[in-house]
The first five atom37 places (N, CA, C, CB, O) and aatype in JSON, in Angstrom:
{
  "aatype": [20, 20, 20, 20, 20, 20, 20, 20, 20, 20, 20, 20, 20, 20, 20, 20, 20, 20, 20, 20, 20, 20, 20, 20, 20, 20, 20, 20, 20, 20, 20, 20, 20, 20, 20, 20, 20, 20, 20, 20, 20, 20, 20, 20, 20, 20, 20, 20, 20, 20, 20, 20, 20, 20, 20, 20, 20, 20, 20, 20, 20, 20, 20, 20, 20, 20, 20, 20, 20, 20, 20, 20, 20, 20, 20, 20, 20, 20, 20, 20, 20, 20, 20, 20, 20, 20, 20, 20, 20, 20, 20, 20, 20, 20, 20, 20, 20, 20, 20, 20, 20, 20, 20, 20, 20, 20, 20, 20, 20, 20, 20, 20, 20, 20, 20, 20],
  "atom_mask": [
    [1, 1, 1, 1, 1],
    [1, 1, 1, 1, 1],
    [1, 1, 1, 1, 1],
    [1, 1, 1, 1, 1],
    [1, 1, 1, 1, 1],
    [1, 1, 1, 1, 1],
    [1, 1, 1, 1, 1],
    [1, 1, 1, 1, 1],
    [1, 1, 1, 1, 1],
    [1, 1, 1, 1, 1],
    [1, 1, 1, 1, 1],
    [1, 1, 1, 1, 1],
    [1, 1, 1, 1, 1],
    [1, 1, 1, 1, 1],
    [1, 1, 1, 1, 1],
    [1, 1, 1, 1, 1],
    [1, 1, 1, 1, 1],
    [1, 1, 1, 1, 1],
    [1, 1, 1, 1, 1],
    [1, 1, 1, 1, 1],
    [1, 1, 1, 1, 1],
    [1, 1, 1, 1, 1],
    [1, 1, 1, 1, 1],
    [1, 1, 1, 1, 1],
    [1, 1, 1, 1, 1],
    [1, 1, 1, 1, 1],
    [1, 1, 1, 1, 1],
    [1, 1, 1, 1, 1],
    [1, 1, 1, 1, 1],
    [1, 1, 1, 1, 1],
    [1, 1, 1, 1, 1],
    [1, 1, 1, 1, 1],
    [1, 1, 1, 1, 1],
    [1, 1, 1, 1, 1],
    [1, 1, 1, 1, 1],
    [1, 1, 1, 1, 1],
    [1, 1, 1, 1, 1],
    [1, 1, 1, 1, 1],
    [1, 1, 1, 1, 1],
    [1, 1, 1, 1, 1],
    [1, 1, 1, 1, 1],
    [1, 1, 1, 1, 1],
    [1, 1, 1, 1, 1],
    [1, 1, 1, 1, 1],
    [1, 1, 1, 1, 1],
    [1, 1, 1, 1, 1],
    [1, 1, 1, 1, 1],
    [1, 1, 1, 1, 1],
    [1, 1, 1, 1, 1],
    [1, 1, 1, 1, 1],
    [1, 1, 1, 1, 1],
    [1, 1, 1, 1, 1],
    [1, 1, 1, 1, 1],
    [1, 1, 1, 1, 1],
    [1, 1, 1, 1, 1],
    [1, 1, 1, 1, 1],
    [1, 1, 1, 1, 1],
    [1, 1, 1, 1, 1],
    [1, 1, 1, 1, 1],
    [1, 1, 1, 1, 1],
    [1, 1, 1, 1, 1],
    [1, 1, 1, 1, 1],
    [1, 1, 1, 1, 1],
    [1, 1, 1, 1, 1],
    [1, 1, 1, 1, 1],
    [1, 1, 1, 1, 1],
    [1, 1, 1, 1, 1],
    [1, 1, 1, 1, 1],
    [1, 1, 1, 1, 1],
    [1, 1, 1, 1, 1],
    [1, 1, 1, 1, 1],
    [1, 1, 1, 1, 1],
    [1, 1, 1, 1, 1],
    [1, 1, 1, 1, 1],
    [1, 1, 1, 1, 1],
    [1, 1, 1, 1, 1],
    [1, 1, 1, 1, 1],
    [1, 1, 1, 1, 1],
    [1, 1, 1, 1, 1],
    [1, 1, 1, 1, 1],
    [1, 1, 1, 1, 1],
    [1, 1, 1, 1, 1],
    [1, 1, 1, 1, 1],
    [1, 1, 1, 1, 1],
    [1, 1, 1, 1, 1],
    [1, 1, 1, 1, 1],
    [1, 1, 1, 1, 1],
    [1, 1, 1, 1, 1],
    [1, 1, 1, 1, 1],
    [1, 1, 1, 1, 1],
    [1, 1, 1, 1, 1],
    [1, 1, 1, 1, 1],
    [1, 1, 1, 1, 1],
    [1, 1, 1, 1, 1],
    [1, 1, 1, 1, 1],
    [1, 1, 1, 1, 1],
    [1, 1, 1, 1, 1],
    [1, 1, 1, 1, 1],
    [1, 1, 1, 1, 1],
    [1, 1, 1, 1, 1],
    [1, 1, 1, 1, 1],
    [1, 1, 1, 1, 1],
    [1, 1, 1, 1, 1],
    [1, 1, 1, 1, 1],
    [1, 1, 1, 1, 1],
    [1, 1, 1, 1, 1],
    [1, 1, 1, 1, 1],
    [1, 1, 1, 1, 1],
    [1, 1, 1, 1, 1],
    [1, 1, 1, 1, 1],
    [1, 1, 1, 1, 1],
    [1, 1, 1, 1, 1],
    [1, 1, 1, 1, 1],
    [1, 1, 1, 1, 1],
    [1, 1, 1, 1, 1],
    [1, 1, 1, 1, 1]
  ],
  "atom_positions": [
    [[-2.54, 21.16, 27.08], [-1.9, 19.91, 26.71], [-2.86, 18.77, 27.05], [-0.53, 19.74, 27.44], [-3.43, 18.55, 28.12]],
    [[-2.91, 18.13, 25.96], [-3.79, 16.71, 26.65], [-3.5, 15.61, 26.73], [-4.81, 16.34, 26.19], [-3.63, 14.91, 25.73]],
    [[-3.08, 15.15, 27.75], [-2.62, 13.66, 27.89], [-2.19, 12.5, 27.26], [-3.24, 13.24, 28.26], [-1.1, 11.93, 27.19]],
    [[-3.68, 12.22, 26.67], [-3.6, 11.16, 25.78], [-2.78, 11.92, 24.38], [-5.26, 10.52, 25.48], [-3.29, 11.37, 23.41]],
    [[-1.99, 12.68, 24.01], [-1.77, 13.04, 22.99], [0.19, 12.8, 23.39], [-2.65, 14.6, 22.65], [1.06, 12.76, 22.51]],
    [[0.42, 12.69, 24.69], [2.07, 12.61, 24.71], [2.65, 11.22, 24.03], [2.65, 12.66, 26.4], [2.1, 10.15, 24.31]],
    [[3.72, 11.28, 23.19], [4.5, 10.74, 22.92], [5.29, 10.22, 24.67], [5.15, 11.63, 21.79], [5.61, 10.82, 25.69]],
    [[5.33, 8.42, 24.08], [6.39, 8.5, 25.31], [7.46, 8.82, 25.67], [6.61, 7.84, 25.67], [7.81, 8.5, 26.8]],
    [[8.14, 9.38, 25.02], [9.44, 10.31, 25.87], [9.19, 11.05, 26.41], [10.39, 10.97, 25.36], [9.83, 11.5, 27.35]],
    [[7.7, 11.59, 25.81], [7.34, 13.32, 26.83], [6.8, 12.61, 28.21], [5.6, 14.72, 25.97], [6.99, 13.07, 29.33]],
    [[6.13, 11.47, 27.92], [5.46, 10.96, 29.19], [6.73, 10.81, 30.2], [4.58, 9.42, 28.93], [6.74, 11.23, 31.35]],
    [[7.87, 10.1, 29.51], [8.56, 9.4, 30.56], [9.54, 10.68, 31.25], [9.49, 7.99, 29.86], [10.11, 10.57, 32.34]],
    [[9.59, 11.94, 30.33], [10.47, 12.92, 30.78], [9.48, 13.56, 32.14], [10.89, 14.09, 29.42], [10.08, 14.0, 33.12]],
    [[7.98, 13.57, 32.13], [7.42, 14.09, 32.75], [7.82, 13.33, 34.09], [6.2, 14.22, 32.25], [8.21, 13.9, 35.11]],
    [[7.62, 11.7, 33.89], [7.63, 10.71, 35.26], [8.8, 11.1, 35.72], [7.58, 9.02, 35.11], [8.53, 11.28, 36.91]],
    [[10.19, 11.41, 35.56], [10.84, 12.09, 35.66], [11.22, 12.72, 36.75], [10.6, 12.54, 35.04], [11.92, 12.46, 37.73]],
    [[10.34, 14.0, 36.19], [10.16, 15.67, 36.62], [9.41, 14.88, 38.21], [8.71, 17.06, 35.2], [9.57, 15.61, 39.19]],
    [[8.83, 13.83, 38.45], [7.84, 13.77, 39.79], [8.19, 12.36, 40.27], [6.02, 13.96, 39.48], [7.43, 11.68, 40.96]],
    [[9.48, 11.95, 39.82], [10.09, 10.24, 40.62], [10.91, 10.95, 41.46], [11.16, 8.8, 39.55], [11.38, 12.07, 41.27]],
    [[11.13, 9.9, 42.79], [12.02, 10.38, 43.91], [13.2, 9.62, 43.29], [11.56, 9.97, 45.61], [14.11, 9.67, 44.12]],
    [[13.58, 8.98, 42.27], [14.76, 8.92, 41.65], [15.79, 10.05, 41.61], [14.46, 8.63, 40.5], [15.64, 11.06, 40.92]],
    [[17.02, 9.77, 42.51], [18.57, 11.03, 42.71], [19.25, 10.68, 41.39], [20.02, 10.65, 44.35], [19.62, 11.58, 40.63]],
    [[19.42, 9.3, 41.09], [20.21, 8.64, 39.51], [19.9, 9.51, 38.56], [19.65, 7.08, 38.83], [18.71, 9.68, 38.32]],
    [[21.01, 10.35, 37.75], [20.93, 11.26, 36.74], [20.37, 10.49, 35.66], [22.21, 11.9, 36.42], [20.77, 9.37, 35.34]],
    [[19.5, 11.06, 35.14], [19.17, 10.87, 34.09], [19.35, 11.34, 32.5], [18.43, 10.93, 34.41], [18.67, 11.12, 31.5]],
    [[20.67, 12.15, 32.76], [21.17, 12.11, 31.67], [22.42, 11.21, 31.25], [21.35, 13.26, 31.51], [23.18, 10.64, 32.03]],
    [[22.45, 11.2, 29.93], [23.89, 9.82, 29.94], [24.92, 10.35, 30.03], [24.23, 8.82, 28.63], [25.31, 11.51, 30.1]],
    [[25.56, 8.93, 30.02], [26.95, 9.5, 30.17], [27.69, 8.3, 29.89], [27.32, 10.18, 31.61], [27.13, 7.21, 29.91]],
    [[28.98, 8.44, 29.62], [29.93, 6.8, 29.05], [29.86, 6.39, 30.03], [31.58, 6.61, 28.48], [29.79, 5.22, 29.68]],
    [[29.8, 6.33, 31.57], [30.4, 6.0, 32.64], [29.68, 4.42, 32.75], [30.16, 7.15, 33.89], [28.73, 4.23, 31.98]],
    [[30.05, 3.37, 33.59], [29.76, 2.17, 33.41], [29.63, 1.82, 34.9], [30.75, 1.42, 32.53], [30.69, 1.73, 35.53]],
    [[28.36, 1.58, 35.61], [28.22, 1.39, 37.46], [28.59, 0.16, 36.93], [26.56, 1.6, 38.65], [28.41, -0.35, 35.83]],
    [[29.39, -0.37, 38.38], [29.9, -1.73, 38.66], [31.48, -1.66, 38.1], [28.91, -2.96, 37.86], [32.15, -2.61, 38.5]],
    [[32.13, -0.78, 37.31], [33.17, -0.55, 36.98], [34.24, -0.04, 38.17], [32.93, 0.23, 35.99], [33.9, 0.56, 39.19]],
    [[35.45, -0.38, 37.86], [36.64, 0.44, 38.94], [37.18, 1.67, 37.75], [38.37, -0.92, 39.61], [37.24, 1.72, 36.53]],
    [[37.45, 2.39, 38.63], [37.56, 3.72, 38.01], [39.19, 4.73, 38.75], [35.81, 4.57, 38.46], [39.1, 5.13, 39.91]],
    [[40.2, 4.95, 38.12], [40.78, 6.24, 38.73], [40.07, 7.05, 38.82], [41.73, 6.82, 38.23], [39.31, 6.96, 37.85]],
    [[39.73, 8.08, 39.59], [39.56, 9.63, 39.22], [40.24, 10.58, 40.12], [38.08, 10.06, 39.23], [40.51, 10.54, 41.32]],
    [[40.47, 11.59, 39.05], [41.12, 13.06, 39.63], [40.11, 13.99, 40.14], [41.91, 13.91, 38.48], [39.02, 13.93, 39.58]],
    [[40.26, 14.9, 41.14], [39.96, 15.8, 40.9], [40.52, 16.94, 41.45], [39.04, 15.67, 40.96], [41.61, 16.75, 41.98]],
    [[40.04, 18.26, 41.47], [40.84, 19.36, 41.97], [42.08, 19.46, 42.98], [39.99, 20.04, 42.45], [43.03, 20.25, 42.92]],
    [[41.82, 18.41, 43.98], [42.8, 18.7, 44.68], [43.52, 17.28, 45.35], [42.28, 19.73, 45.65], [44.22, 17.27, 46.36]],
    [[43.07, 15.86, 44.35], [43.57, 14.49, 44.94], [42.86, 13.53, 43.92], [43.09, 14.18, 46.67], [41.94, 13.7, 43.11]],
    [[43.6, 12.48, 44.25], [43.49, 11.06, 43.5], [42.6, 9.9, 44.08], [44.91, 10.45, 43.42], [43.08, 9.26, 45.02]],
    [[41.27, 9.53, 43.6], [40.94, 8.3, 44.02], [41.08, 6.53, 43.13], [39.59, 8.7, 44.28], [41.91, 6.14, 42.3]],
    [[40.56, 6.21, 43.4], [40.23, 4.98, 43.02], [39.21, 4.14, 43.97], [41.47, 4.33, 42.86], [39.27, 4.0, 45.2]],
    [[37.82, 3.36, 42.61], [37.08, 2.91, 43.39], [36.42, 2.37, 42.35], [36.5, 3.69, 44.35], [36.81, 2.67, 41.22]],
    [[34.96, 1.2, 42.56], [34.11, 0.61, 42.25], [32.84, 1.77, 42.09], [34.05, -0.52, 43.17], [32.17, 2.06, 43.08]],
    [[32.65, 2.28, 41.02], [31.56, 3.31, 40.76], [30.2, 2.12, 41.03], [31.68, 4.16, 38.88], [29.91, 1.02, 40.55]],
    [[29.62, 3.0, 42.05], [28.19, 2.46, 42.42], [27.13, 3.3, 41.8], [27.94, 2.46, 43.99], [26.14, 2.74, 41.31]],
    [[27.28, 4.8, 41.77], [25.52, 5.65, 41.17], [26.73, 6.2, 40.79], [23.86, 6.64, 42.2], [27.95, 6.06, 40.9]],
    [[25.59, 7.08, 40.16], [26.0, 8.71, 39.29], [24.74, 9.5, 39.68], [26.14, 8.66, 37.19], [23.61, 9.06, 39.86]],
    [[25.12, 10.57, 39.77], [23.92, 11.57, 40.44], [23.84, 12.48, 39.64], [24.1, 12.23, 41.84], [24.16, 12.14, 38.5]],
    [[23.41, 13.97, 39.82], [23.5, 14.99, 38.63], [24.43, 15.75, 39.27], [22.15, 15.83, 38.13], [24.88, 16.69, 38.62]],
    [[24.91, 15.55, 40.62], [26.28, 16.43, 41.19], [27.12, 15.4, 42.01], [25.85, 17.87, 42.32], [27.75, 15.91, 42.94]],
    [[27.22, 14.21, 41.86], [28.05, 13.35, 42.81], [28.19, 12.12, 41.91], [27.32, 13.01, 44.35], [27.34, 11.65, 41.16]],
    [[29.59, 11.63, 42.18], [29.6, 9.77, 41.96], [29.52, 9.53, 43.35], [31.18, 8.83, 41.17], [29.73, 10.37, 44.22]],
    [[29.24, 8.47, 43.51], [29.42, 7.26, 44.33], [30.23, 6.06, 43.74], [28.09, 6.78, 44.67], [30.03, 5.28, 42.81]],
    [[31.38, 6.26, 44.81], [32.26, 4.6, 44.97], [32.24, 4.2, 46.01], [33.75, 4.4, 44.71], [32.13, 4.96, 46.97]],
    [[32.34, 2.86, 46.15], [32.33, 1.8, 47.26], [33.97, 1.1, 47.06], [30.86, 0.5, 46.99], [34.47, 0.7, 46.01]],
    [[34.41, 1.12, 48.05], [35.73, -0.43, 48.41], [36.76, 0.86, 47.93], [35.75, -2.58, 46.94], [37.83, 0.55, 47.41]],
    [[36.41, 2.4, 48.13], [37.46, 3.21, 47.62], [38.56, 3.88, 48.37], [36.92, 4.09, 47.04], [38.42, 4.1, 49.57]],
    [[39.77, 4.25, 47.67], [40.77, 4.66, 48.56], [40.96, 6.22, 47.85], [42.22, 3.53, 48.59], [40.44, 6.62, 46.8]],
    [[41.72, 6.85, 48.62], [42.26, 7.76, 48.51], [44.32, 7.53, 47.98], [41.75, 8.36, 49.89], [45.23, 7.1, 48.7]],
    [[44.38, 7.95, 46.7], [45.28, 8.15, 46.38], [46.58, 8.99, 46.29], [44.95, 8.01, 45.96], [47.06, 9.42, 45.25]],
    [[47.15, 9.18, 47.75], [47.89, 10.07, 48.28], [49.13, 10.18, 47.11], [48.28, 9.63, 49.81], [49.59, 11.24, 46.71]],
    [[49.5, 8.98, 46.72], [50.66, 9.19, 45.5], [50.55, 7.96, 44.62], [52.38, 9.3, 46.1], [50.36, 6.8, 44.99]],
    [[50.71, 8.43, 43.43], [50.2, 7.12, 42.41], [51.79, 6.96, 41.98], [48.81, 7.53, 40.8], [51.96, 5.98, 41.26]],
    [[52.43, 7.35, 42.13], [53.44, 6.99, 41.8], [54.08, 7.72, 40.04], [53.16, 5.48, 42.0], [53.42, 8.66, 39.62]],
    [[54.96, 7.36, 39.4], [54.49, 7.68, 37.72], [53.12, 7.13, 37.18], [55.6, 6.98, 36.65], [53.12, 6.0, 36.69]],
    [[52.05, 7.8, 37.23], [51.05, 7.61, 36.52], [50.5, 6.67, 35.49], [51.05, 8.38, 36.18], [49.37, 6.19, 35.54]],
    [[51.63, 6.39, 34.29], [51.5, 6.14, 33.09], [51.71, 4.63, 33.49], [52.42, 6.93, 32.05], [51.09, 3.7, 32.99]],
    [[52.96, 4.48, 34.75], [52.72, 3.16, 35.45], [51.69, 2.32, 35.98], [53.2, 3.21, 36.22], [51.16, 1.23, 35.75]],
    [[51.63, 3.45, 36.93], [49.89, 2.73, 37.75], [49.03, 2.18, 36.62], [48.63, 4.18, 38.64], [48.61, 1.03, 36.5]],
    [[48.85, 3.26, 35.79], [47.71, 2.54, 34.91], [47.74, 1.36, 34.46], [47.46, 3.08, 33.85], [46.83, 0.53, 34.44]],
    [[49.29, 1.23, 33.91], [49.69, 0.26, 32.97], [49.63, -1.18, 34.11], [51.39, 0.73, 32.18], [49.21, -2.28, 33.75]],
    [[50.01, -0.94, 35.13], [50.62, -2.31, 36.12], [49.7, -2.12, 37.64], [52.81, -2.12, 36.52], [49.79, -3.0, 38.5]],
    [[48.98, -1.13, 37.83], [48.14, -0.85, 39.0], [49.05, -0.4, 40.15], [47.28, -2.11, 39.41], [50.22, -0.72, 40.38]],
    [[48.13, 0.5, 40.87], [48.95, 0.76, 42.09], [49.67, 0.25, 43.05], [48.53, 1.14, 42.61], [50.57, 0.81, 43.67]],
    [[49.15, -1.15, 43.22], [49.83, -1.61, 44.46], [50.98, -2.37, 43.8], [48.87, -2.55, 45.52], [51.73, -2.95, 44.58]],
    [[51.28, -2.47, 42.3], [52.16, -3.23, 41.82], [53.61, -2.03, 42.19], [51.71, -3.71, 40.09], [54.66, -2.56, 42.56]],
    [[53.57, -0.74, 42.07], [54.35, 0.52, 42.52], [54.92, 0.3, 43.97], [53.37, 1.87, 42.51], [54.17, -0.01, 44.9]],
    [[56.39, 0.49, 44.13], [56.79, 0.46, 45.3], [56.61, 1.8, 45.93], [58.03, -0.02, 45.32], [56.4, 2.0, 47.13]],
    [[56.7, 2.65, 45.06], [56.59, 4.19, 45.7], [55.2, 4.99, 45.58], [57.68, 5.17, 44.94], [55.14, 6.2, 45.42]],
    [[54.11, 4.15, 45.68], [52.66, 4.03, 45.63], [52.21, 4.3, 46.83], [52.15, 2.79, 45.22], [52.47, 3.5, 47.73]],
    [[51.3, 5.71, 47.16], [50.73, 5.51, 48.48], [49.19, 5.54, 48.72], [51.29, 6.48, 49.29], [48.5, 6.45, 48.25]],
    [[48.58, 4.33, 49.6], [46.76, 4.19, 48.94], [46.77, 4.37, 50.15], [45.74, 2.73, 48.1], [47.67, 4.07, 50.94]],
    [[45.31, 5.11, 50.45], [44.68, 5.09, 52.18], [43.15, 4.78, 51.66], [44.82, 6.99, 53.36], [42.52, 5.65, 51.05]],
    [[42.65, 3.58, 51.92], [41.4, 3.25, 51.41], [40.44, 4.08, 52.66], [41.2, 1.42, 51.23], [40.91, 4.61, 53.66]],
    [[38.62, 3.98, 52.2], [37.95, 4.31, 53.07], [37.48, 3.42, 53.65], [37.26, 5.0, 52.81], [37.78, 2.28, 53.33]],
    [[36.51, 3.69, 54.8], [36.12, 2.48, 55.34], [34.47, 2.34, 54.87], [36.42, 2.49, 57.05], [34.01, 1.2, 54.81]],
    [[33.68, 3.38, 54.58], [32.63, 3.44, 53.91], [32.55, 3.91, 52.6], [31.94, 3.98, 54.52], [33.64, 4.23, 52.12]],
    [[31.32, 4.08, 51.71], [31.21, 4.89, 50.52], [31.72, 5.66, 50.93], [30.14, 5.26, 49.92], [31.83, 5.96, 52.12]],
    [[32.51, 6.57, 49.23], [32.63, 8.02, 48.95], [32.25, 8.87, 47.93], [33.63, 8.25, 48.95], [32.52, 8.52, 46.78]],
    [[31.67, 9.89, 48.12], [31.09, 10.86, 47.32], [31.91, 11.42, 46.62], [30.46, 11.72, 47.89], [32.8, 11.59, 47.46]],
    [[32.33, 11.91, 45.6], [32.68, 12.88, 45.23], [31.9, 13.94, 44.57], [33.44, 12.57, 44.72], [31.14, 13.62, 43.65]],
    [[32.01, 15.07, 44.92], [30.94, 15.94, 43.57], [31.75, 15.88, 42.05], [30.71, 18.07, 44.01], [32.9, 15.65, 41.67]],
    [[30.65, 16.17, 41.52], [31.19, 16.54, 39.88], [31.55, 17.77, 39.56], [30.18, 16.33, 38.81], [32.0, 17.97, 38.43]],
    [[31.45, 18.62, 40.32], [32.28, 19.82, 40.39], [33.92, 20.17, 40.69], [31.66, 20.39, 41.26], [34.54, 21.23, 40.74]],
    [[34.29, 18.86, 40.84], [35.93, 18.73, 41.47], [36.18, 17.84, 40.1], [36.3, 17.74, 43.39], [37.31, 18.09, 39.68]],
    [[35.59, 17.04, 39.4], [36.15, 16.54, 38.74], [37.07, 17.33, 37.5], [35.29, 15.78, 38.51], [37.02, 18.38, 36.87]],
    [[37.93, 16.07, 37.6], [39.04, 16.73, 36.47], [39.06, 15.74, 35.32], [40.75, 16.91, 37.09], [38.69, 16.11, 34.2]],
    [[39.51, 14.4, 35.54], [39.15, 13.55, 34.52], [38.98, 11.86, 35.29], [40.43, 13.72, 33.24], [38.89, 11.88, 36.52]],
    [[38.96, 10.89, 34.82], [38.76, 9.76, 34.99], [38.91, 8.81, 34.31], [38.03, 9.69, 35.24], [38.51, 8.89, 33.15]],
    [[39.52, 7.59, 34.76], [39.38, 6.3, 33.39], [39.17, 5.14, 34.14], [40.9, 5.96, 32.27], [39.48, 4.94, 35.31]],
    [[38.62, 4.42, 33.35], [38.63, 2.54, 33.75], [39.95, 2.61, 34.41], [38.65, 1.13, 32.18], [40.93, 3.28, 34.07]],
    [[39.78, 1.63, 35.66], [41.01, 1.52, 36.33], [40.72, -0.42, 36.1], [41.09, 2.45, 38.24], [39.67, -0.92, 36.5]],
    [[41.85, -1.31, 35.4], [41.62, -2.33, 35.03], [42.12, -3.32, 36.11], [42.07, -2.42, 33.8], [42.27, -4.5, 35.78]],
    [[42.43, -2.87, 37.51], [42.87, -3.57, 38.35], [42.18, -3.88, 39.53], [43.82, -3.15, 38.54], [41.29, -3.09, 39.85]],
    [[42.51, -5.47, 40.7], [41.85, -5.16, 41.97], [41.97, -3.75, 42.16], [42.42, -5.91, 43.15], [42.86, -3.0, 41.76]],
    [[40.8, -3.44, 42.93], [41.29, -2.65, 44.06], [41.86, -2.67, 45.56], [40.56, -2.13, 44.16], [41.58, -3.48, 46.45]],
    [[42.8, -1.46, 45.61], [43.44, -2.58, 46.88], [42.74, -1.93, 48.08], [45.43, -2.6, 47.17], [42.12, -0.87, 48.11]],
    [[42.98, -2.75, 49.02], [42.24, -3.17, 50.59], [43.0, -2.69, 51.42], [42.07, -4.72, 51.05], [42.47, -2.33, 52.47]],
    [[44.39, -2.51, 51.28], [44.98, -2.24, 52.35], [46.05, -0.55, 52.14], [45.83, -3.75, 52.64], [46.6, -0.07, 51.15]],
    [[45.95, -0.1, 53.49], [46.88, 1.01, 53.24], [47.95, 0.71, 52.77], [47.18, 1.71, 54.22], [48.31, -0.47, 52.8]],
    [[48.57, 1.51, 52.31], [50.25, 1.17, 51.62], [51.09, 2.61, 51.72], [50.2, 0.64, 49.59], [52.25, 2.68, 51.32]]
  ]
}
């Protein structure tokens, strides 16, 4: 192979293969700086998506969603608008892997701050 002959995508796939860059580099709809529900295998979050990795999100300001209440609600009116809503936020980032995931959507509300 000779160098001067790569097209830059091959170049930039190579820089790639040898950057200490963790940020996946494949796409995806997902939108950093967005609030997000997500499910996965075995619980409910909500959070401010910070990275995407090739096996983890990262959210910041996120809680753990012990009970969302009717669902179709939360979405529509947000969680803390639910009286029978239960949030336990974190106190740092949280990881999740992408191996637990189940699904996810824009969550169009604050996020809330306080346990409930």
């Amino acid at each position: 192979m000779n160098i001067d002959d790569l097209t830059i995508k091959q170049a930039k796939e190579l820089a790639n293969l040898f950057s200490n860059k963790n940020e996946s580099s494949k796409s995806h709809p997902l939108e950093i700086g967005k609030n997000y529900f997500i499910r996965t295998v075995t619980m409910a979050h909500v959070g401010k998506l910070e990275a995407v990795y090739e096996d983890m999100f990262v959210l910041s300001s996120a809680s753990w969603v012990a009970d969302s209440g009717r669902l179709s609600d939360a979405m529509r009116s947000g969680l803390e608008s639910l009286s029978n809503s239960e949030i336990e936020p974190f106190v740092n980032n949280l990881f999740i892997g992408r191996g637990a995931l189940i699904d996810m959507t824009i969550y169009n509300f604050p996020l809330p701050i306080k346990q409930k």
